[in-house]
C-alpha positions in Angstrom: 176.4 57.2 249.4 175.4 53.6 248.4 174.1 52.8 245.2 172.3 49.5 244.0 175.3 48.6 241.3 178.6 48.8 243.5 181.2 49.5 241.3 183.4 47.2 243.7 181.2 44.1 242.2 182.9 44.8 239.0 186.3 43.5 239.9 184.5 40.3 241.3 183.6 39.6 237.8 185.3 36.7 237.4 184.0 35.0 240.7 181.0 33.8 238.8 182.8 30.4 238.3 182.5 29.9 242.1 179.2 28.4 241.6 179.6 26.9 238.0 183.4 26.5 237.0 182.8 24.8 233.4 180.4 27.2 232.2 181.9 30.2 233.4 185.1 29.3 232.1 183.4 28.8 228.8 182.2 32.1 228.8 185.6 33.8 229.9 187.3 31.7 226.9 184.8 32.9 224.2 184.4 36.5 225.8 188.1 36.5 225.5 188.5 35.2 222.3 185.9 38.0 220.6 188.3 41.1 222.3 191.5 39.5 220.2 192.4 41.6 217.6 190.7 40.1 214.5 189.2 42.2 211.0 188.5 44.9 214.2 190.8 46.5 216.2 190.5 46.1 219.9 189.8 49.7 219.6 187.2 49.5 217.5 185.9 46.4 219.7 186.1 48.4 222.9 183.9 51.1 221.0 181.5 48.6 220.1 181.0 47.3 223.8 181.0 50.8 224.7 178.4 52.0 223.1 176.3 48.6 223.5 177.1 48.9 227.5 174.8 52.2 227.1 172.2 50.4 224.9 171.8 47.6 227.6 172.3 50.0 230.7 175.4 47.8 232.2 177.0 50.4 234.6 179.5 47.8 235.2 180.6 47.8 231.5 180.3 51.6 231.3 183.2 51.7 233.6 184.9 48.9 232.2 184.8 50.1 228.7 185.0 53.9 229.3 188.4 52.8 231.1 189.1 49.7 228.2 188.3 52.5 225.1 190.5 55.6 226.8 193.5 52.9 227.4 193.6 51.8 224.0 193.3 55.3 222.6 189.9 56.2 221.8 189.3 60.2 222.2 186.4 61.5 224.4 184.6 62.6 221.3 185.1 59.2 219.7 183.2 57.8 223.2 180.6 59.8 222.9 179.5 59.3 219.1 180.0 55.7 220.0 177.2 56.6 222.7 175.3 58.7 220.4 174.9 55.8 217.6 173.6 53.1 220.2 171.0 55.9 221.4 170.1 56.9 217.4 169.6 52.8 216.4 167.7 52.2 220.0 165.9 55.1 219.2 164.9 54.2 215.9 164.0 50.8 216.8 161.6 52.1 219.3 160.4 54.3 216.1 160.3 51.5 213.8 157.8 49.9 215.7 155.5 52.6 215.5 154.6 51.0 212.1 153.3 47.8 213.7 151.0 50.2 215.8 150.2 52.1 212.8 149.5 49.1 210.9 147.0 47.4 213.8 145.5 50.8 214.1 144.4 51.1 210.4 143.3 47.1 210.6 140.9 47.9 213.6 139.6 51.4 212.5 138.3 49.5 209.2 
């Protein structure tokens, strides 16, 4: 069965630089750079882009960082609160913004 995000694409990743060397390599340098280990863990960093691959709907980095989180330890469950705190703050950002329309409502009911 084909789907439109072939999980093969993912390990040609790094053959963005075919049409743009300097930038991409700028990219791969900084991208690599924010995984070191630093006041995070690459665990906890891992989690991070876990959970923000579900917020921005990146099957590629779903795989990547379901398979990047379980190698560097992280538990099932710890995936999945990971995933249930990026949909609790997208949720409530989409909440959040029911304010604005409450507010435009009350300015044009006046």
């Amino acid at each position: 069965m084909e789907t439109y995000y072939n999980p093969a694409d993912l390990q040609k990743f790094g053959n963005i630089g075919e049409w743009n060397k300097g930038l991409a390599d700028k990219f791969f340098s900084y991208y690599g750079d924010v995984f070191k280990e630093g006041e995070l863990t690459a665990r906890e960093k891992s989690l991070i882009a876990l959970a923000v691959s579900h917020t921005v709907q990146c099957p590629y980095c779903i795989d990547a960082y379901s398979t990047d989180a379980y190698e560097k330890g992280a538990t099932e469950g710890m995936m999945m609160e990971a995933v249930h705190v990026a949909a609790a703050i997208r949720g409530g950002a989409t909440l959040v913004h029911g304010v604005q329309m409450m507010n435009k409502v009350k300015e044009i009911s006046m």
